[in-house]
C-alpha positions in Angstrom: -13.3 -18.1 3.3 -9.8 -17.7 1.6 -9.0 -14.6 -0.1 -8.1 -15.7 -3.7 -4.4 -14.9 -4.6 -3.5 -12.9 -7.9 -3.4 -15.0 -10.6 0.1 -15.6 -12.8 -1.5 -13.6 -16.1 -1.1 -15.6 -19.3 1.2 -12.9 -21.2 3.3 -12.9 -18.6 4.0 -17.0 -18.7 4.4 -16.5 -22.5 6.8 -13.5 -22.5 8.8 -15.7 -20.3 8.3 -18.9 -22.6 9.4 -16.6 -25.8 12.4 -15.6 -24.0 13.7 -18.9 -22.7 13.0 -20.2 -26.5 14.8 -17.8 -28.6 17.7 -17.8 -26.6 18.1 -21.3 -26.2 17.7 -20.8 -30.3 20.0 -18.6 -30.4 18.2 -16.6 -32.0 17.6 -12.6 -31.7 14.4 -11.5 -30.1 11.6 -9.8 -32.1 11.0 -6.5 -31.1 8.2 -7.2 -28.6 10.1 -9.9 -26.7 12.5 -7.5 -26.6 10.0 -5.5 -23.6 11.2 -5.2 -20.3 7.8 -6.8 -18.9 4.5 -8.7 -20.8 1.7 -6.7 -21.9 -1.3 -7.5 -19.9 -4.6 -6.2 -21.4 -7.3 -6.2 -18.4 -11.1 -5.5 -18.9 -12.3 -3.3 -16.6 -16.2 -4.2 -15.6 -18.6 -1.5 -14.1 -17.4 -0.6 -10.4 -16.9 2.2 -7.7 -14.1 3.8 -5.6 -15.1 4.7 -2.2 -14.1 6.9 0.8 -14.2 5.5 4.8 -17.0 7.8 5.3 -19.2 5.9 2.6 -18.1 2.9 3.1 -19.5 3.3 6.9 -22.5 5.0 5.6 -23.4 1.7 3.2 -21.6 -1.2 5.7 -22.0 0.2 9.3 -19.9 2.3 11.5 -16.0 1.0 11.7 -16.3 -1.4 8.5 -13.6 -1.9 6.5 -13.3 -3.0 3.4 -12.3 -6.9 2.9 -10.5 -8.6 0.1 -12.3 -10.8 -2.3 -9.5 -10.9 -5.0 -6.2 -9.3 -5.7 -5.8 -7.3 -8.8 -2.9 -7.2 -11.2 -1.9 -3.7 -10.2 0.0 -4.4 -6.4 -2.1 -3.3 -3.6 -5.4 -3.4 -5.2 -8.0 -5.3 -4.7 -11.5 -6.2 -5.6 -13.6 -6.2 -2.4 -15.9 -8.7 -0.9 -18.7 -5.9 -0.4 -21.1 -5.1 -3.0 -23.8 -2.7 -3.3 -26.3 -1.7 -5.3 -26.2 1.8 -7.8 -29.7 3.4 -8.4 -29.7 5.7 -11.3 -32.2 8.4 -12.8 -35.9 7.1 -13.1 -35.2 4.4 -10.6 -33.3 2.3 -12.3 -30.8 0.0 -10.8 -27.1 -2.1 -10.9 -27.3 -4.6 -8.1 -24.2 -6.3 -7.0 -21.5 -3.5 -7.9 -18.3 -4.5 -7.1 -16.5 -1.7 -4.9 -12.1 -2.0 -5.6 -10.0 -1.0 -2.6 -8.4 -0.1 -1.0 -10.4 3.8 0.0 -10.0 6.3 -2.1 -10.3 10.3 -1.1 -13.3 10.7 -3.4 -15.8 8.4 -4.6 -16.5 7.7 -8.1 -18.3 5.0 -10.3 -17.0 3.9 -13.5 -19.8 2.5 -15.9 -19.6 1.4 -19.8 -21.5 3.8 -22.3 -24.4 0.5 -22.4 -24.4 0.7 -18.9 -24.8 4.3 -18.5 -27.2 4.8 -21.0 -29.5 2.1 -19.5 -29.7 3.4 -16.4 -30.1 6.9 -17.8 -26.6 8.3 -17.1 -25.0 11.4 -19.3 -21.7 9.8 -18.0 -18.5 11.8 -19.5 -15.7 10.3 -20.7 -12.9 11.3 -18.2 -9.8 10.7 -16.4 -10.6 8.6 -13.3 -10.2 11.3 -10.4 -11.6 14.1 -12.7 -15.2 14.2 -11.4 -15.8 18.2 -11.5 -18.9 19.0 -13.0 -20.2 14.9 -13.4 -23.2 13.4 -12.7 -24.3 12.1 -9.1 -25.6 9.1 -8.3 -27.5 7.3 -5.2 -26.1 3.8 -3.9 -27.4 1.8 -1.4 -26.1 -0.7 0.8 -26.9 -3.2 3.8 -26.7 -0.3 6.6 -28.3 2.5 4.6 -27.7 4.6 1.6 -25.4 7.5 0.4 -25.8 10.1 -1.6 -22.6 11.1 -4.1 -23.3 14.4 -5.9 -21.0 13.4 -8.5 -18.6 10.9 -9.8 -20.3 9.1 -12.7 -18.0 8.8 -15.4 -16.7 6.6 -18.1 -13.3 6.6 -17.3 -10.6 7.0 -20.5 -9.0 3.9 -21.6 -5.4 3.7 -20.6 -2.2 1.9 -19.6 -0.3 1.7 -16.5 3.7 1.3 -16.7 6.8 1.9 -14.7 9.7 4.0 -16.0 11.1 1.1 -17.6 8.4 0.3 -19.6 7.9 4.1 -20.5 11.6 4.3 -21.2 11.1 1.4 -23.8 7.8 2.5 -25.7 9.6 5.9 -25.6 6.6 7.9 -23.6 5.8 9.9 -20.8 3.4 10.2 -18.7 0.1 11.5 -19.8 0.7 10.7 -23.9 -1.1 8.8 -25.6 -0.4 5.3 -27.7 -2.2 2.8 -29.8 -3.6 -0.3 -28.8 -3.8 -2.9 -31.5 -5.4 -6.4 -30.9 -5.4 -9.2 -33.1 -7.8 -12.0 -33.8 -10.8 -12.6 -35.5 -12.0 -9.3 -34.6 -8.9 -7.4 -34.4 -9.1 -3.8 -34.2 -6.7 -1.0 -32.8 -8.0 1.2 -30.1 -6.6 5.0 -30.2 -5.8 7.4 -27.6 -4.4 5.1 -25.0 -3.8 7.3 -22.2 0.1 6.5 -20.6 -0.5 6.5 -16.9 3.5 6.3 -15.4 4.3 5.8 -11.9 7.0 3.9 -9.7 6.2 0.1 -9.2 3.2 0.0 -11.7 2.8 -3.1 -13.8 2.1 -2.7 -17.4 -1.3 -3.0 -18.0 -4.1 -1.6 -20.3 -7.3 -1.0 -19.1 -10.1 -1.6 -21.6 -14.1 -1.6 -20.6 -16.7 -4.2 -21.0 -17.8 -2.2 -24.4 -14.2 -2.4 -25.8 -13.7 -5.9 -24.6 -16.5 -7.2 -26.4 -16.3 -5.4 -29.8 -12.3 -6.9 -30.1 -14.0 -10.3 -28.1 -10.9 -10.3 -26.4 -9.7 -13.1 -24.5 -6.5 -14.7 -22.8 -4.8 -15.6 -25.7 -6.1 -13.0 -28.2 -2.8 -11.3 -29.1 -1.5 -7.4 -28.3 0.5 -4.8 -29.2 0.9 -1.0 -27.7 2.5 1.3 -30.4 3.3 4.6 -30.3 0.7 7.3 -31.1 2.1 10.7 -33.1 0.5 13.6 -31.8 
């Protein structure tokens, strides 16, 4: 089966577009045309991160993870391999996607509605920040694995290069303001500014926050600054 290439992300064609048009106008551009790259807003569906050691513990001895479909960030990937997340009182997620590639700790990053219905006390964190977080047991084809903790509902938050950060005029680890338009338009706070060499600028909203603004390809946003 192929492995599904990234696909070219709607903002980014009409960034482009809007460029091409207001200086063919001759025109100046408005402020957010003005952005060094397009503004893609991703919702982030329940998943896990996974060491080697659990992957071979869920997949068999040796298994590596496969690619199912590149993501927007380069280098990551949604795998082919699923597995199945069994929470307090028995309660279950089948099919839960695993992204890749390994991580150095596992983790599982759930909505508050999916949290709650499985019976999770899931904080909101920082993905990576698992101290002190519930555990979970999952379950794959070759067997299970128990983590002792990782649960969390991970912060919302953008990823940028220095250019992008140099524009919005942020560093790493601030905050800024998500607004999104549309029918339900609503502007999401505390944005947390995630800054690293090579990153593509991209927000990170979950399922929860996706559905309250019913965002979709063409619903239209905007990161402002947030003052402390």
């Amino acid at each position: 089966m192929a492995v599904q290439a990234p696909k070219l992300q709607r903002a980014a064609v009409e960034h482009l577009v809007r460029q091409v048009v207001y200086a063919r106008l001759g025109k100046p551009l408005p402020r957010a045309a003005q952005a060094p790259n397009p503004l893609v807003v991703n919702v982030s569906a329940r998943h896990c991160h996974l060491t080697q050691e659990a992957v071979e513990a869920l997949f068999g001895k040796g298994r590596q993870l496969s690619v199912y479909r590149w993501l927007y960030q380069e280098g990551q990937f949604a795998a082919r391999e699923t597995l199945t997340l069994i929470g307090p009182r028995s309660r279950v997620i089948s099919n839960l996607r695993i992204l890749g590639p390994c991580r150095s700790i596992n983790q599982v990053e759930l909505a508050y509605t999916d949290a709650i219905a499985l019976g999770f006390d899931a904080p909101l964190r920082l993905s990576g920040d698992i101290q002190g977080t519930p555990g979970c047991m999952l379950m794959g084809p070759a067997g299970f694995f128990r983590m002792e903790e990782g649960v969390i509902r991970a912060m919302r938050h953008v990823h940028m290069g220095p250019e992008d950060a140099a524009f919005y005029g942020v560093k790493d680890g601030e905050y800024m303001k998500l607004r999104v338009g549309g029918p339900c338009a609503l502007t999401l706070e505390n944005m947390l500014v995630r800054v690293s060499k090579g990153a593509r600028l991209e927000a990170h909203i979950d399922t929860d926050e996706g559905n309250a603004c019913h965002l979709l390809p063409d619903t239209p946003c905007e990161l402002v600054r947030q003052e402390s």
